[in-house]
MARGU-861407 format. One line per field, with one value per residue (C-alpha): x, y, z; chain; residue number from 1. Coordinates in Angstrom, 3 decimals. Layout:
px	[X ...]
py	[Y ...]
pz	[Z ...]
tipa	[A ...]
drenti	[NUM ...]
This chain:
px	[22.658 21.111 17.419 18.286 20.341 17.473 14.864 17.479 17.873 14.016 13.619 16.114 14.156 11.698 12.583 13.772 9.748 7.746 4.623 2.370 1.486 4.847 5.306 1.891 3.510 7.016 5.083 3.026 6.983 8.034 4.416 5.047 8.922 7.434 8.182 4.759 3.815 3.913 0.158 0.787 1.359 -1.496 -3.479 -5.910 -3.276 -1.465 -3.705 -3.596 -6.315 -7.049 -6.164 -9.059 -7.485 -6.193 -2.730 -0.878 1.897 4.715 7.679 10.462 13.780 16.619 20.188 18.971 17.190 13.739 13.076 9.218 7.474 3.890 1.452 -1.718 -4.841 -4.452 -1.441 -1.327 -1.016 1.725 3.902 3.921 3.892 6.914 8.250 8.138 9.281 12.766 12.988 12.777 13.076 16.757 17.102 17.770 14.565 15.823 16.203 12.933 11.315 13.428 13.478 11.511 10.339 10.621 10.543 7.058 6.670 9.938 8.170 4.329 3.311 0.342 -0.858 -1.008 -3.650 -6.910 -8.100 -8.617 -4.735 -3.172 -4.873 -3.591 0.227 -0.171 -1.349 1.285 3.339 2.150 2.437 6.111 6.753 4.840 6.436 9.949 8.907 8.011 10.992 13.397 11.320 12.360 15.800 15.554]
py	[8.630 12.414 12.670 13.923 10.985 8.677 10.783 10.422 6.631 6.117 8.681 6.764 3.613 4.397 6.058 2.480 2.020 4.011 2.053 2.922 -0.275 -0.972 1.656 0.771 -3.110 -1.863 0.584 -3.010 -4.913 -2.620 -2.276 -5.813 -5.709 -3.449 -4.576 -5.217 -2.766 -3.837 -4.578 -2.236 0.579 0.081 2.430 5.154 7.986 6.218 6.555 9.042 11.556 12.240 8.654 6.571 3.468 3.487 3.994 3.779 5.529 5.523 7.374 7.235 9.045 7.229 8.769 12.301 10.511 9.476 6.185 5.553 2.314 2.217 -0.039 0.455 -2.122 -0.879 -2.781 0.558 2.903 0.381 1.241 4.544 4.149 2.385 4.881 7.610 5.774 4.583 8.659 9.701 6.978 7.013 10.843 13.670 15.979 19.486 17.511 16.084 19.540 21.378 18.367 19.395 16.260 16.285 12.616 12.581 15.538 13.387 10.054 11.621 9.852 11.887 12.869 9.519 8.804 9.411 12.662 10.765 9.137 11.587 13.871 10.588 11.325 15.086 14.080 11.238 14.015 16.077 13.842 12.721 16.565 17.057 14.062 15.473 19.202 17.964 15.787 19.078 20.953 18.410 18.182 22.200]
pz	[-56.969 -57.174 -57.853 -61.366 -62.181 -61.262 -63.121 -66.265 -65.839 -66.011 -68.693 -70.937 -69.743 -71.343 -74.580 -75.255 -75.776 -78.500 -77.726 -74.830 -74.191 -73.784 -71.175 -69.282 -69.361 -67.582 -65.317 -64.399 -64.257 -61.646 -59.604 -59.233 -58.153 -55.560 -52.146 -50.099 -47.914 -44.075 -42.822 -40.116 -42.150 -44.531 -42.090 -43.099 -42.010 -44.461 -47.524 -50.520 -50.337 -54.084 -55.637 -57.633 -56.263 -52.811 -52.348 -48.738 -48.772 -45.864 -44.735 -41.915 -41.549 -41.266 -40.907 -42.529 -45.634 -46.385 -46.670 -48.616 -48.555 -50.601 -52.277 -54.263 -54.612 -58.644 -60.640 -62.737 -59.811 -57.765 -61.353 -60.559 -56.590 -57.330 -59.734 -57.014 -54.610 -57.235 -57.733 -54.127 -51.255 -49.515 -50.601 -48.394 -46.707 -48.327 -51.679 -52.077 -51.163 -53.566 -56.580 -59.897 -60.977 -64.338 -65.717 -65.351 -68.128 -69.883 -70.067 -70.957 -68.292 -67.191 -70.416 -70.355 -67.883 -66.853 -65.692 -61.720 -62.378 -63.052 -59.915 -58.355 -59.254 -57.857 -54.813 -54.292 -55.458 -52.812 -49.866 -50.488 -50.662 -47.516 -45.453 -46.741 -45.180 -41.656 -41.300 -42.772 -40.339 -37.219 -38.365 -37.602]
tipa	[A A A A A A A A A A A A A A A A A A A A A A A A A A A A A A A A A A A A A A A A A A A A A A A A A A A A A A A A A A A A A A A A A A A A A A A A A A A A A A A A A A A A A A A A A A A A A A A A A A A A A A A A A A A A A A A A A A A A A A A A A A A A A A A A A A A A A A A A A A A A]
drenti	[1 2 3 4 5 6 7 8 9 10 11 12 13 14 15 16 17 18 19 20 21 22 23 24 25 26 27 28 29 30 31 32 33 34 35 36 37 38 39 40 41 42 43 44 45 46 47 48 49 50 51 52 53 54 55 56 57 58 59 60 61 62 63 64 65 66 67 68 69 70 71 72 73 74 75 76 77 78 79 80 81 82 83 84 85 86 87 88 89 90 91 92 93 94 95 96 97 98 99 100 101 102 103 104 105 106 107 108 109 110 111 112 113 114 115 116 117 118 119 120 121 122 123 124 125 126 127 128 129 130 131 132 133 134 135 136 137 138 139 140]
């Protein structure tokens, strides 16, 4: 699936939910579907400059696509870890540098959250983004 087609699936995910507390309670269903991050990787190269919580965030490149693995000591913040990682993990370098991610907006997910949360997102944002650029920069 594209990056737009995922962003689409979660957007009509959930418009299924008029509630907030609703949303906050499927952002918590899929921080906790979230695969544990490997001990090793839970290193402080690995952490989210920016986040309130700590987040570890972790990324390889496997046959030309990204592959991201997180966590976050914050059930909250592993929702959206997790959400990111749904959007973006398994896609190609030049995709995730070029992708507009626009579910976020879609959902109201950051108006949504605090002021430090939602610097949070941008700088999970950020990193993906960045990992993405030095592998498409490798790749030559």
């Amino acid at each position: 699936m594209t990056i737009n087609e995922i962003q689409d699936q979660i957007i009509s995910e959930f418009n299924q939910f008029d509630d907030w507390m609703d949303k906050y309670a499927l952002l918590i269903d899929l921080g906790n579907a979230l695969e544990p991050l490997d001990e090793k990787h839970k290193t402080p190269q690995n952490i989210i400059e920016g986040c309130q919580s700590r987040v570890w965030l972790n990324a390889e490149l496997v046959d030309g696509k990204v592959v991201f693995e997180g966590e976050s000591d914050a059930i909250l913040v592993k929702g959206i870890v997790a959400l990111l990682i749904q959007v973006l993990s398994g896609q190609t370098p030049d995709d995730i540098v070029n992708t507009d991610l626009y579910f976020v907006k879609k959902i109201g997910l950051q108006e949504h959250l605090s002021p430090t949360r939602s610097n949070g997102l941008l700088a999970m944002v950020k990193q993906m983004k960045m990992y993405a650029l030095v592998f498409k920069m490798k790749q030559g």
